[in-house]
N, C-alpha and C positions, 0 to 999 in steps of 0.2 A: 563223781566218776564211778562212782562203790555200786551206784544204785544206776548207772545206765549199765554198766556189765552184769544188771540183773543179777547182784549180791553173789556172784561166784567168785570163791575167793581164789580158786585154783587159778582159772583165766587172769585172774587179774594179778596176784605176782607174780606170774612169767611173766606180762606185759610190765610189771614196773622194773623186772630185772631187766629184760631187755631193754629198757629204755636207762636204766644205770647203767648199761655195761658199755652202751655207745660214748662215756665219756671218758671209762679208761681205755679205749681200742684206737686203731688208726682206721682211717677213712675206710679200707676196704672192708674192715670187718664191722664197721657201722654201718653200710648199706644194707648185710648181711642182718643186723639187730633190727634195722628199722623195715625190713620186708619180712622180718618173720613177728615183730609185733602189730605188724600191720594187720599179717594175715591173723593170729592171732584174732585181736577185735573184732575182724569182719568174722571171722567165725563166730564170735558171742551176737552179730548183730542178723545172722542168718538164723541163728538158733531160735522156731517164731515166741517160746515161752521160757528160756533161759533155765528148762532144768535138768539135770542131767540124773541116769542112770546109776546106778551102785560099781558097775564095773566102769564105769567111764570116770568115777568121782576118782576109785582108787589108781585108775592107770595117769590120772592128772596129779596126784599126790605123788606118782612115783617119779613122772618125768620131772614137775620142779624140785624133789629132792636129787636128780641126777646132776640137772642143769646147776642146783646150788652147790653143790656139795662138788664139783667137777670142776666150778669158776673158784670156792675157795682154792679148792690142791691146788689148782693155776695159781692163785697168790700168794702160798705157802712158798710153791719150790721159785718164784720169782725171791721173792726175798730172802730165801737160802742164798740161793745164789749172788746175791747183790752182797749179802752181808762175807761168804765166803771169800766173792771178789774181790772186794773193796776192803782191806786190812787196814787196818789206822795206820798201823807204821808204815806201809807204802807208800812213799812220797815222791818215787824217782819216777822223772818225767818218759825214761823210757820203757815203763812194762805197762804207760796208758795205754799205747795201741793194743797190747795185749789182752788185759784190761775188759775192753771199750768192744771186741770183739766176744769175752765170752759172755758179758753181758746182755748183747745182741744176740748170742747163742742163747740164753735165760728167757728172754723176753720173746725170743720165736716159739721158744719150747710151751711157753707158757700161752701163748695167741694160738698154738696150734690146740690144745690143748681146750680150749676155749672154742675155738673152729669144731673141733669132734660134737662139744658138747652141745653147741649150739644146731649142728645138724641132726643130732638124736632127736632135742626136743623138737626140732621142725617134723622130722619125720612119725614120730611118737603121735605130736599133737595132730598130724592131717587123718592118720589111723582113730585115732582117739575120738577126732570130729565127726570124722566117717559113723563111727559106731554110736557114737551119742545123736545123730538125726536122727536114723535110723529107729535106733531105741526112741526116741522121742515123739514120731510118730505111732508108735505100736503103744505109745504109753499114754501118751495126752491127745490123741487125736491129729487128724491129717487138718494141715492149714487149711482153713474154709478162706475159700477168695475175696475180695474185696468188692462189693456191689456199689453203682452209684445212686445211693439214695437221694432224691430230691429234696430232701430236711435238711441233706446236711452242708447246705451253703452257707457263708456268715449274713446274708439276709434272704436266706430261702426259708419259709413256712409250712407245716405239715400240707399233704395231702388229705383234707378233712373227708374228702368220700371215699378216699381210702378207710381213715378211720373206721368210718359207720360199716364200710363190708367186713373191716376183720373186726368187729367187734359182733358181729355177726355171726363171724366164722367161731371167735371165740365162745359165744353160745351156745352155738350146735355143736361145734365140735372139741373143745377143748374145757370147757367148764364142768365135762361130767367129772372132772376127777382133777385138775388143778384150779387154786381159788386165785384169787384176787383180791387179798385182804385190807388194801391200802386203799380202795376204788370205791365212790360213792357214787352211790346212781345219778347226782346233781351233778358230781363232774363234768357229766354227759352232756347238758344242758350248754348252748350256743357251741358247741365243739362236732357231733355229729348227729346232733335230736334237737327238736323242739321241748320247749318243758312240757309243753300238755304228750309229747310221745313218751317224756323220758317216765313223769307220774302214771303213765297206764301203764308204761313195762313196769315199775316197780309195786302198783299194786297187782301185779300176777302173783309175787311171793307172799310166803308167810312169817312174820320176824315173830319169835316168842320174846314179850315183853313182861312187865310188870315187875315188883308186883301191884296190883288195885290195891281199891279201898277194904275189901278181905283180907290182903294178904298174900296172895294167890298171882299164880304165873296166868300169862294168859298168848295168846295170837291175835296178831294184829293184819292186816293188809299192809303193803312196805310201803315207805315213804322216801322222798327224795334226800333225805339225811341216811340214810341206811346203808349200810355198806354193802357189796355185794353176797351172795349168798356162799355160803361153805361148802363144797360137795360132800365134806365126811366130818364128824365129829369132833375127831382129835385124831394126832397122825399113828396111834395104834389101829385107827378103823380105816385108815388111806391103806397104813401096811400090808393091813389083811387083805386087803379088798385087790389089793395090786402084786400081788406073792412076794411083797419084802421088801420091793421101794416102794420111796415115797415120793412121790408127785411134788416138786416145789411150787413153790407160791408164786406167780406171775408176773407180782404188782412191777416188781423192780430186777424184772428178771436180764432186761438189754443190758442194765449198769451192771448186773452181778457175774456176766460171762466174761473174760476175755475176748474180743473183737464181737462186744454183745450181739447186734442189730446182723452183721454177715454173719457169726455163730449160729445163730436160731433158723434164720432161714438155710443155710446150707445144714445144719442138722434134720430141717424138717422134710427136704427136699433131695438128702442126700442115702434115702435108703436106694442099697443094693442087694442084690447076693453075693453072700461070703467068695473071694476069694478060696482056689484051688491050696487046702493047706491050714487054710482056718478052720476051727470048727468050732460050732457057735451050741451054747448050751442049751436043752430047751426053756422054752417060754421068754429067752430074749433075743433078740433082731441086730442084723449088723447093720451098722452103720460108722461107716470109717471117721468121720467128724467127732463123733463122742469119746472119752478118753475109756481108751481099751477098746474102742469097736465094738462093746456087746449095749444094748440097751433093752430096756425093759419094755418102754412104751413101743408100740409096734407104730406101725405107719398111718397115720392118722388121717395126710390131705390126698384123695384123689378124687380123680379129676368126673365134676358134678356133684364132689359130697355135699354140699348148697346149693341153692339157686337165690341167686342175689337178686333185691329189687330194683333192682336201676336195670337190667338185664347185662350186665357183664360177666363174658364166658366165666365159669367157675372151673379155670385150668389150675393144676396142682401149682403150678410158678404163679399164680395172681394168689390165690388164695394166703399163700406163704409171704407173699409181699404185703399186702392187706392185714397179715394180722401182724407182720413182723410193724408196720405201722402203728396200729394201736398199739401194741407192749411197748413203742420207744414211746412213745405218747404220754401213756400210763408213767412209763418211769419220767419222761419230764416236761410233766403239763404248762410249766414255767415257760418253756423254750422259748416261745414266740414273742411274749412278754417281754423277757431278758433281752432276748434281741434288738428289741423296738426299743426299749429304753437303753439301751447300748447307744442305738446308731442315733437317740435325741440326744443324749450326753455328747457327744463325739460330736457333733452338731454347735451345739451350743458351748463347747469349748474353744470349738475353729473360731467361731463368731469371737469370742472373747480373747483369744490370740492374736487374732489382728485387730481388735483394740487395740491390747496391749503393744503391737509392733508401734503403729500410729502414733498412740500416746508417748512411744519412748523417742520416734523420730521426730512428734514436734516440741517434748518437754528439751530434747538437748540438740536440736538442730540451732540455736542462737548460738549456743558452747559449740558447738564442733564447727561453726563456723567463722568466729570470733578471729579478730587480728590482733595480734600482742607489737606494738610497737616501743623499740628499745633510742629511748633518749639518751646518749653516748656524750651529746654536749653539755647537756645541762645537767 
């Protein structure tokens, strides 16, 4: 429960007072507990990254210290009153009525009491949610939509010629300055190359190896064990080279974003101009999908930055689909694999399940049929 409210601990003790308070209340002010922890939840389940703001942290700290602190008073002055009431030595049957009414007087006082508090926090919290999307966009970036990827069915398999164009595109255009540290040219091999294409792309590079029989470093022509090439040194020469960031590494970049595979493609394809009111600092670029809307890298895919060889238009939307292809790829070459031996397991369980049905409807079909006759004479 901790971890679907995305570890906020504000949201979630309102929702577990609320859901306590429904069992000392009567029916009307339960309806009342369970539509305002409702609305509660659904507000932690709209929220698309679950984090909030510094003024929204402390205006939720103050509404459940109202909400608590407003339902004890309610149970203090109930019980003043029950105990004022209710005197040991009163025993005469007729100041019950008496009685029985100002405790009904206690117990209003105290649900109303409970009624105020509970409409603060209703109203507190829809202000409070208000300002926390709000903030949440300006901080983590505007929710990138949901694209229907062709991979991502329980037996749907990559688009391999997608693969080969964005691994294309990642060539020409994204390898001068983000690597792929995790990627061996052989990966390449039966997924979007032949190996005789994948050993001539990788003897273009130069790997320093060694050392020889001297001692001595040397360069070699790359081989299909080699991993892809580095665009900088070490990430002080990416720093420099890029005025202060640094370029991440590719390999497993779809698993390392939130809503990876729709992330990447709406970041790549989500440059605008600033909004009337922003102002963007130089040397970095707006783009609403990134947290903070400022980014470093400018805009990379337009439209002909490649010319692919199958002849497919190089429009800014293919090229972003094509590579956003390869990076899921890259992070999980597995997929397909997994899959296929999924649905043979799943296969060959059924088969073995109704075995088992079989074997147990003819092992006890003599027993479950069986007549028991009761000799009463003899």
């Amino acid at each position: 429960m901790y971890r679907t409210c995305g570890g906020n601990k504000q949201w979630l003790l309102m929702l577990l007072f609320f859901s306590s308070g429904c069992v000392q209340l009567n029916l009307r002010e339960q309806n009342i507990l369970c539509f305002l922890g409702l609305f509660f939840f659904i507000c932690l389940q709209l929220n698309p990254r679950n984090r909030e703001p510094l003024t929204s942290l402390l205006f939720n700290h103050s509404t459940f210290a109202f909400v608590f602190v407003t339902d004890m008073a309610g149970g203090v002055v109930q019980q003043l009153l029950r105990r004022k009431l209710h005197p040991q030595f009163i025993n005469s049957s007729l100041l019950s009525p008496i009685i029985a009414k100002k405790d009904d007087a206690g117990s209003t006082s105290s649900r109303s009491l409970r009624a105020v508090a509970l409409l603060g926090a209703g109203v507190s919290g829809f202000f409070g949610f208000s300002t926390m999307a709000a903030a949440d966009e300006a901080e983590h970036g505007l929710a990138c939509p949901s694209y229907p990827w062709p991979h991502k069915g329980i037996l749907s398999s990559y688009d391999h010629a997608s693969i080969r164009r964005g691994h294309q595109v990642y060539t020409e255009v994204c390898a001068s300055c983000h690597s792929m540290s995790l990627i061996s040219y052989r990966d390449l091999v039966g997924v979007a190359y032949t190996e005789e294409e994948v050993k001539a792309m990788a003897a273009e590079i130069e790997v320093a190896d060694g050392p020889n029989d001297e001692g001595e470093m040397f360069t070699r022509p790359g081989k299909l064990s080699d991993r892809f090439p580095q665009p900088y040194a070490n990430e002080a020469a990416a720093r420099f080279a890029n005025g202060g960031a640094y370029p991440p590494d590719l390999s497993l970049i779809t698993k390392a974003r939130h809503n990876g595979q729709n992330y990447v493609f709406a970041l790549l394809t989500g440059y605008r101009d600033p909004p009337a009111g922003v102002a963007i600092r130089e040397g970095l670029h707006y783009n609403p999908y990134f947290p903070g809307g400022a980014i470093a890298m400018p805009k990379m895919l337009n439209d002909g930055a490649v010319e692919y060889e199958d002849g497919t238009p190089a429009t800014e939307a293919q090229m972003g689909k094509d590579v956003v292809s390869f990076l899921s790829w890259a992070a999980e070459p597995e997929m397909e694999e997994r899959k296929l031996m999924g649905f043979k397991w799943i296969f060959v369980l059924s088969l073995a399940l109704l075995q088992a049905a079989y074997y147990r409807r003819l092992r006890w079909s003599v027993l479950k049929s069986r007549k028991l006759v009761l000799d009463v004479v003899n």
